[in-house]
N, C-alpha and C positions, 0 to 999 in steps of 0.2 A: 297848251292845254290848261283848262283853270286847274284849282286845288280839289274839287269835289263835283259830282253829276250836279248840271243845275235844272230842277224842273221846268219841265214846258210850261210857257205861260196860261194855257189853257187847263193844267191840272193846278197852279198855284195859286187857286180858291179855295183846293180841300184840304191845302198846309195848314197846318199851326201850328203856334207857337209849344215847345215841349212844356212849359213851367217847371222844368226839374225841380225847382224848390218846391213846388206842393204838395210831393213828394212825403208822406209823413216817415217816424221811424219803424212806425208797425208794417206800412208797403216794402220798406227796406227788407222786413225780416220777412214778410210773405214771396217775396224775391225769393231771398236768400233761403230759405226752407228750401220752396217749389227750386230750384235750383241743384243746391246740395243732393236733395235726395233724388233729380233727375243725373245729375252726373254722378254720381255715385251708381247708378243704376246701367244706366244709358254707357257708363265704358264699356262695356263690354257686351253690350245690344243692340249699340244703333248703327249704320254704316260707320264703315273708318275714317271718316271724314269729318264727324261732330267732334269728337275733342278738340282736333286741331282746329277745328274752323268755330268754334266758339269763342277762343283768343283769339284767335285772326279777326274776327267778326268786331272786336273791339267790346265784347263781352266779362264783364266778369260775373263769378259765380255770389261775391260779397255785396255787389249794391247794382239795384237799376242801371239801366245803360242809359248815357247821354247820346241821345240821337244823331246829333254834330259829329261825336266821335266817330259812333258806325260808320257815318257817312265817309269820313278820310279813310276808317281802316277796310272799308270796302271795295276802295276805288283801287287798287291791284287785282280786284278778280272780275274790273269791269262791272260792279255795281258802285249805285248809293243808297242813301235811308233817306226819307222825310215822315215826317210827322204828319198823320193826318187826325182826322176826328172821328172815332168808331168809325161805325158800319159807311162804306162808299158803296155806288151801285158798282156790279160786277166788274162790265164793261169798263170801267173809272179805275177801278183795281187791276186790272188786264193794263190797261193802258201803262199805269205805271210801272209793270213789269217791262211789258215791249222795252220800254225806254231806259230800263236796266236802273230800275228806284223800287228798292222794298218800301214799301209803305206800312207805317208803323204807327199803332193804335198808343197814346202815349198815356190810358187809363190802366191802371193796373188793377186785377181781380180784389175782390173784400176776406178779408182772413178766411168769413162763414164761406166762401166759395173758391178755397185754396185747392182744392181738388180739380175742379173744373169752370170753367165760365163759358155761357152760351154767348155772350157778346166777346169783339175783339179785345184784347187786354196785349199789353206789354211782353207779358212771357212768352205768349202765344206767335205774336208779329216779330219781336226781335230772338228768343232763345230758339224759337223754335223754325223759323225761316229763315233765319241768316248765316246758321252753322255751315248750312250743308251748303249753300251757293258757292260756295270757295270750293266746291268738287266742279274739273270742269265740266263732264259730260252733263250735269245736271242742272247747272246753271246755264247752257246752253239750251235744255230742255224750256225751263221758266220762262227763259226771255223769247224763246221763239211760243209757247204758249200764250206770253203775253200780248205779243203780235197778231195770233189768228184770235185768242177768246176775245181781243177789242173791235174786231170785228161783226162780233154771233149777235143775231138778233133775236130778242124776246118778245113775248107777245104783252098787250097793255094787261095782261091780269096779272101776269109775274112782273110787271113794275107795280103795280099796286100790292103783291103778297110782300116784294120786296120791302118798302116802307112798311109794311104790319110787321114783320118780323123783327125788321131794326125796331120798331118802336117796343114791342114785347122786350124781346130780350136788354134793351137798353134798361125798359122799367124792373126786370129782375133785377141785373146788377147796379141797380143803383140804389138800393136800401133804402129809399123816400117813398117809395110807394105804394100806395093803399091796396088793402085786401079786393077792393072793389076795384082799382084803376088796373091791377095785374088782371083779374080777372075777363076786365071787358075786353086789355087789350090779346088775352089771348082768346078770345072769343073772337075777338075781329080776326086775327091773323089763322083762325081755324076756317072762319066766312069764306076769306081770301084766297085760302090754299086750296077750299072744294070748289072755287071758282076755276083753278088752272085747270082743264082739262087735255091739251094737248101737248105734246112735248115737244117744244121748242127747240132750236140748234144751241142758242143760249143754254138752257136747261141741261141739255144732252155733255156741253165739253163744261159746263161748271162740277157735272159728277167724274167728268173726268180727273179735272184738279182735283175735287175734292179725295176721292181715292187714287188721286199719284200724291200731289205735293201737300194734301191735307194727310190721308191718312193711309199712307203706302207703307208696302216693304216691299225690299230687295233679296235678293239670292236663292233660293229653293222654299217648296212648300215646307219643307221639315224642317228647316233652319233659317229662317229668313231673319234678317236685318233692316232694323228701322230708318227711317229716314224721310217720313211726314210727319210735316208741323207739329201737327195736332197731338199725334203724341209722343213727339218729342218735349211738351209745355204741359202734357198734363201727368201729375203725379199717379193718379191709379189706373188712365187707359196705357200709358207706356207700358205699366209693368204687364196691365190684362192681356195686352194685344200679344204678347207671347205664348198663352199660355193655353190651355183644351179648349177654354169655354169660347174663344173666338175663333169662329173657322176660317182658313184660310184657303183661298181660293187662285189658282192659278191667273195671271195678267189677263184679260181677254177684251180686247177694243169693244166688241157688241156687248159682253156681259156687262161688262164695265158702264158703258152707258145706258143698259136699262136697269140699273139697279138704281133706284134712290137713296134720299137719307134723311135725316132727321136730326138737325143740328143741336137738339138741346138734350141729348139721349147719346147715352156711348153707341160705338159703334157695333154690330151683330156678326158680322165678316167684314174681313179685309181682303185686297188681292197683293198677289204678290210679282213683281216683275223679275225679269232675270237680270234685267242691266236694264242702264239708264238709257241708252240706244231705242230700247223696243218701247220705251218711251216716246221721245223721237219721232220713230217709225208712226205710231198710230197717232198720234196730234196730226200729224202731217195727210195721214190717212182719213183720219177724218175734216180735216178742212175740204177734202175733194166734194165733200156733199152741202157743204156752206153756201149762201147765196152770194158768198165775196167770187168762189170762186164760177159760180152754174150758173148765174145772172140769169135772164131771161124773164119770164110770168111766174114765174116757180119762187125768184126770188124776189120782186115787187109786190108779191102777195104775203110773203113773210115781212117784207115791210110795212105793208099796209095794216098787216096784223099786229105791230108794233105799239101803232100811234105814238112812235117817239121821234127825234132826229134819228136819219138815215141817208145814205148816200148811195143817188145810183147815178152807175157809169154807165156813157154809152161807147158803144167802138168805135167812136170817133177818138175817145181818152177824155170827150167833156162830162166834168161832175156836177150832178144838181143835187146838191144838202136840203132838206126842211122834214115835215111831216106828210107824206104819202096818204092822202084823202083818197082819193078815186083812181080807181082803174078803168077806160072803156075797154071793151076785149071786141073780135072780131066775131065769128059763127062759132069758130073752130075754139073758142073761148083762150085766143092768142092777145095777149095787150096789144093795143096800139096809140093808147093816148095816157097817160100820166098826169095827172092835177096833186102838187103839195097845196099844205095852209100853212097859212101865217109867213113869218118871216124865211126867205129861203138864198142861198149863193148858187154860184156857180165855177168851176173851178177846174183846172188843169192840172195833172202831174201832183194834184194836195196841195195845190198854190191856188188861190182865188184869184179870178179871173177881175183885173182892174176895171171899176164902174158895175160888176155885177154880182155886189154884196146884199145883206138884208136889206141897208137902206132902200136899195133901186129895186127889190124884189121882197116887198115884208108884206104884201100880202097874199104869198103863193106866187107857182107856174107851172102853167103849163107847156106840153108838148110831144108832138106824134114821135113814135119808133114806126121805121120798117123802110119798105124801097119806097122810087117814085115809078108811076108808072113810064112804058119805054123806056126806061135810064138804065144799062144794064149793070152799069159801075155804081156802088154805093155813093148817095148824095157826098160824103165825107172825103170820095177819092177824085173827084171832079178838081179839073185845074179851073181858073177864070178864064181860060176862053170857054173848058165843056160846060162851064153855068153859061157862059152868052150864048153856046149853041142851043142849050135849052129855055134858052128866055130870060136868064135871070141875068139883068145887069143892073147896074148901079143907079138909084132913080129913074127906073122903068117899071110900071106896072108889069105885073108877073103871076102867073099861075101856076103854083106847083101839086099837084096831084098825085096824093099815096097810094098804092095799090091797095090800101085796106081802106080808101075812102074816104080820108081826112081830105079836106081840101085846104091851102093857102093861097091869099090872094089879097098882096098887097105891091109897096114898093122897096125892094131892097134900098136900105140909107147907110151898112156897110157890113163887112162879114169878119170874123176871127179867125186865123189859120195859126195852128202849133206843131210845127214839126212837117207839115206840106198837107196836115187835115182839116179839112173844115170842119171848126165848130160849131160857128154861131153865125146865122145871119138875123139881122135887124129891120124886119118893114116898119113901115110908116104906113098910114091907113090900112090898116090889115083887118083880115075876115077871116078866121079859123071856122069851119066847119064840117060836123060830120054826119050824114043822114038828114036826119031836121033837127040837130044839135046845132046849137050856135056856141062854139066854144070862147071867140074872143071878138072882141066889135073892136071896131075901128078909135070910138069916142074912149077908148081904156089906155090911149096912146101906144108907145111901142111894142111891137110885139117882137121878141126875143127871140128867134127860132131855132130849140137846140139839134144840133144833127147828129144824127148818130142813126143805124140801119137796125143795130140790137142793142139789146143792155147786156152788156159784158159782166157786172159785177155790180151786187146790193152788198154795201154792209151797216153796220150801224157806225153812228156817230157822225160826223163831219168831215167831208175832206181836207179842208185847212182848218183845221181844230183850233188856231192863235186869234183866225179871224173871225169867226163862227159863234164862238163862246163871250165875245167881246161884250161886256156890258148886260150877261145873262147873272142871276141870284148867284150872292156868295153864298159861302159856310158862313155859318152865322160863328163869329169868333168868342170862346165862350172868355170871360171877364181874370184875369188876373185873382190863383186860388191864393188868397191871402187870411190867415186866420189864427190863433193864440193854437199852439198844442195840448190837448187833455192832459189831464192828469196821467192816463196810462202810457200814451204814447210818449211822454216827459220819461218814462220810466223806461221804455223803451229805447229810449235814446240816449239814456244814462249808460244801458248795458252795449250799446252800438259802440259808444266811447271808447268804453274798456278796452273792448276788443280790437278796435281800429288805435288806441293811442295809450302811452305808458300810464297807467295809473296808478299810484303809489299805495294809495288805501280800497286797493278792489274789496277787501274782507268786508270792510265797513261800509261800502257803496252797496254792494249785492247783501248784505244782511238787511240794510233798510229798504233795497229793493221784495228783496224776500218775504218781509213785513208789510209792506205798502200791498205785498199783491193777495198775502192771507187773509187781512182786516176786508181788503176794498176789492178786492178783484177773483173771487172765487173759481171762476168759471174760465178764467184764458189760462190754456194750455200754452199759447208758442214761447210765447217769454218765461213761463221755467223751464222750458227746453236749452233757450238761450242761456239762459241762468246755471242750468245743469252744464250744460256746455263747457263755459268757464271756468266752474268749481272743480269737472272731473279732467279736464285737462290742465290746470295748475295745482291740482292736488288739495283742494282748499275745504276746509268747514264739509268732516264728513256728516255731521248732524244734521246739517240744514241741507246734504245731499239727501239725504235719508225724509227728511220732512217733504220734500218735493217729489219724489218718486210715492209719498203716502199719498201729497194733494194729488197728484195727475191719475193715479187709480182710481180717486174717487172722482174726479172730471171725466175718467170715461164712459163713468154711467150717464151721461148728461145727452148726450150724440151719439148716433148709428156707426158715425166717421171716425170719431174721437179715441176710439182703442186703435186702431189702425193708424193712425194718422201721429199718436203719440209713444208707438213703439218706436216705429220708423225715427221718427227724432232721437228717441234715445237710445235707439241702435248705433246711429251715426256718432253718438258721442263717445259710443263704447270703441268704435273702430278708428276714430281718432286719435283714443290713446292706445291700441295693440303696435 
C-alpha cells in the first residue's frame, strides 16, 4: 500500500498546488480566531467525534493546515485530502469523495468575512469536513454518498446556474471587485437560477448533502448535536443553529429534498437525524429513483436533458460515454434508437473497450435498443452458431430487423463477447434505417452495432473516467502567490512569533506593536485581541491593557459585527486565564 490516497488520474486536473507559504500572518490569525472560538464553543455542541477527530484530522487550532499532512493523518480512517481550486462541479466533488479524497479548497476566508464565506475556503473544507470522517458510521455515509451523487444527473440550466454562482461568489470573496462587476455577476446568477425550473436527481441529493454533511444535526429535536460542515467552520451559524430562532425539524428523505436553499444566507431550519444509519438508509433509498439505477426512456431523457457527458448501459454490460443529442421513440413514446455528439467511447465493466475510444468514435453514435424480430432470446444471449441460424456470420451480407422497425443491413467483419455477451458487432457496408430515416450510409464506413435489448442504467460522467477525460481543459493553475508583507501583516507576524517562540523583550515588542496599530491602524480589531491575549495571560503592561479594551469599544461602533465579534475574542482571553 503507498503512503497516502493517490487521486485518480482523471480528477488530477482540479489538484493544486497548496502554496502554504501565501499564506499571510493575518490568514493565520483569521484561522486561529474562527477556530478558538469554534472549539471552544463546539466541545460541548457538536457530535462526540469533532474534538477527537480534529487532531486526528492532522488539524490544529493555532495555524492553517498543510494539506500533505491531512492527507497521512487521514489515511487510518480510509480517507485522504487534496487540494483543489474553489468551486468544482458537484459531480467532481462526489467523485472525490466515492474515492475516499476530501477535497480541499486551499483559499482562506478575508478578516471582513470571518463570520462566514459563500465561496469554499479552508475552515470550511478542512475544520469543518474532516473532524467528523474519523466517526465510522459517518464516513461510511460520505463515501457511499459520494458513489451514488457521481452518478445524478443535471439538467444544462443547472450547469450554466452552476458556473454563475462560482463566478458571483468567487467575486465577493475576492475583494478586487467592482461595485458594478458584483452586481452584473449577481444579476447573471439571478437570470440563471429563474432559468432552472425543474428539479433534477442532481438537484434533489445535492439538498440532500447539503442538510446532512453541510448542515445537519444529530440526536433529538430538543437536544440535537452538530455535525455539518457548514456549521461546524462558521462562527455565528454554529452558535445560531442551536438556539429558538432556527427551527428544527425532524430527518425526513421527501421533506429533506423538497426543501431548497440559498448558499449565501444562513440557514432558516435544519433537520435533525437520529443516527447516522438513517442516513444511510435514505441516500440508498433514494438512488432507487436515480437513472443509474431505472435506466430505460425515463433515464435517456434525463440525459438528454443534461447536454453534458453521460453514460448509458445497455443489458448486454456495453457502455456508450458522450453527449445524448437525439432520442427516436416508438408510438408508445418508448426509445429505440440513441444518437450522441461529438466525441464518444465505448466500454465494458468502466474499462474502455480496445479500438473504441474518442479517436475512432469523436464524431457521435449511434444505435437501436430492443429485440429482433422472431429471435425470442435477447440479441446479446445468442451463441455464434444462434447468430448463423439467424443469418448473421462473418462477411455475409445480413439483415437484422428490430421489432420497433430499425432495420440493419450490412456485413458483419467481427463481433465483441465479455463474459459469453455480445456486445458489439461491426458491419462493413451498412444501412441503418428506420421508416424513411436513413440513420447510417454505407460511404460513413463502419458501423459499430451496439447490442443491448434495454438500457439498464444512465448516469453522469464517463465509464472509464482515466480514458475519457484524456486531453479534455485543465484547471487553469493559478501562478506562484509571491509578494513583500504589509506593513500590518509584518505586525502580525511580529505577535505570531511571540506566541509560537521565546521572546525575551515581548514588553517592548507588543508596546511598539501597540503604537504601530494606534497612529496607523485604527480600525483592526483581530490583532488587539491577539495583543490583549498575550498581555492578559503573562500578566503584562496593565496600561496598555486598559488602552486596547478603550480602542476596541470604540471600533465597535464601526460594524453591525464588530461588538459581537470582539467580545467573543476577549471573552476567550478571560477563560484562558481562570
Amino acid at each position: 500500500m503507498g503512503e497516502v490516497k493517490k487521486v485518480p488520474r482523471h480528477l488530477q486536473k482540479y489538484v493544486v498546488d497548496q502554496q502554504y507559504e501565501k499564506y499571510t500572518p493575518i490568514d493565520h490569525a483569521v484561522w486561529r480566531y474562527v477556530m478558538r472560538q469554534n472549539h471552544n464553543y463546539l466541545k460541548d455542541t457538536a457530535h462526540q467525534a469533532y474534538v477527537g477527530g480534529l487532531k486526528a484530522s492532522g488539524i490544529s487550532v493555532e495555524k492553517i493546515p498543510n494539506v500533505m499532512d491531512m492527507n497521512k493523518a487521514l489515511k487510518p480512517f480510509g480517507w485522504g485530502a487534496a487540494n483543489i481550486d474553489g468551486f468544482i462541479p458537484g459531480v467532481i466533488f462526489f467523485d472525490f469523495q466515492a474515492h475516499g479524497i476530501l477535497p480541499i479548497a486551499s483559499d482562506i476566508r478575508k478578516l471582513e468575512n470571518i463570520q462566514y464565506t459563500p465561496a469554499p475556503d479552508i475552515i470550511h473544507e478542512a475544520a469543518g469536513h474532516a473532524p467528523i470522517l474519523c466517526e465510522e458510521k459517518f464516513s461510511e455515509y460520505v463515501k457511499l454518498f459520494g458513489q451514488i451523487g457521481s452518478k445524478a444527473l443535471a439538467t444544462s440550466e443547472e450547469h450554466e446556474l452552476f458556473e454563475a454562482v462560482r463566478t458571483y461568489s468567487n467575486l465577493l470573496e475576492s475583494g478586487k471587485a467592482t461595485k458594478e462587476e458584483i452586481k452584473e455577476a449577481k444579476a447573471n446568477f439571478e437570470e440563471k437560477q429563474s432559468a432552472v425550473t425543474e428539479l433534477s436527481e442532481a438537484e434533489q441529493i445535492s439538498r440532500l448533502y447539503w442538510w446532512t454533511v453541510e448542515y445537519g444535526l444529530i440526536g433529538s429535536v430538543n437536544q440535537p448535536q452538530i455535525y455539518g460542515a457548514g456549521l461546524l467552520s462558521s462562527v455565528s451559524e454554529g452558535r445560531s443553529s442551536l438556539t429558538a430562532s432556527v427551527k428544527k425539524l425532524p430527518f425526513n428523505l421527501q421533506h429533506v429534498i423538497e426543501t431548497g436553499f440559498d448558499i449565501t444566507k444562513p440557514q432558516p431550519q435544519l433537520f435533525v437525524c437520529d443516527s447516522f444509519d438513517q442516513l444511510i438508509d435514505a441516500v440508498n433509498k433514494f438512488s432507487e429513483t436515480m437513472a443509474f439505477k431505472v435506466g430505460g426512456t425515463e433515464g435517456l431523457e434525463k440525459a438528454l436533458r443534461s447536454n453534458h457527458t453521460a453514460t448509458i448501459q445497455y443489458s448486454s454490460g456495453l457502455q456508450l460515454t458522450g453527449t445524448l443529442r437525439n432520442i427516436i421513440k416508438d408510438e408508445k413514446g418508448e426509445a429505440i434508437y440513441i444518437q450522441t455528439e461529438g466525441p464518444s467511447a465505448l466500454a465494458y465493466n468502466n474499462t474502455e473497450l480496445k479500438g473504441h475510444g474518442k479517436t475512432t468514435h469523436h464524431d457521435g453514435f449511434g444505435a437501436p435498443i430492443g429485440g429482433i424480430v422472431n429471435v425470442i432470446k435477447p440479441l446479446e444471449k445468442l451463441t455464434d452458431a444462434e447468430l448463423g441460424e439467424i443469418g448473421i456470420e462473418i462477411g455475409k451480407d445480413c439483415t437484422l430487423e428490430y421489432e420497433s422497425g430499425v432495420k440493419v443491413v450490412g456485413a458483419p467483419v467481427h463481433w465483441i463477447r465479455k463474459e459469453d455477451n455480445l456486445l458489439l458487432i461491426s458491419f462493413r457496408d451498412c444501412k441503418v434505417s428506420f421508416a424513411d430515416q436513413t440513420l447510417f450510409q454505407p460511404e460513413w464506413g463502419t458501423y459499430d452495432l451496439a447490442v443491448g435489448e434495454k438500457i439498464s442504467s444512465v448516469f453522469a460522467g464517463a465509464a472509464d473516467s482515466d480514458q475519457f477525460y484524456v486531453g479534455l481543459e485543465e484547471v487553469e493553475k493559478k501562478p506562484q502567490a509571491k509578494r513583500e508583507l504589509s506593513q500590518l501583516e509584518q505586525l502580525y507576524g511580529k505577535v505570531r512569533n511571540i506566541r509560537e517562540n521565546a521572546v525575551p523583550d515581548i514588553e517592548v515588542v507588543l508596546t511598539e506593536v501597540i503604537e504601530k496599530l494606534t497612529k496607523d491602524y485604527q480600525e483592526d480589531w483581530l490583532l488587539r485581541i491577539e495583543v490583549m491575549e498575550l498581555l492578559v495571560k503573562n500578566n503584562l503592561l496593565p496600561d496598555k491593557q486598559l488602552l486596547l479594551k478603550e480602542q476596541l469599544e470604540e471600533i465597535k461602533l464601526i460594524h453591525d459585527e464588530y461588538p459581537v465579534l470582539i467580545e467573543r475574542g476577549l471573552m476567550l482571553t478571560k477563560v484562558m486565564t481562570e
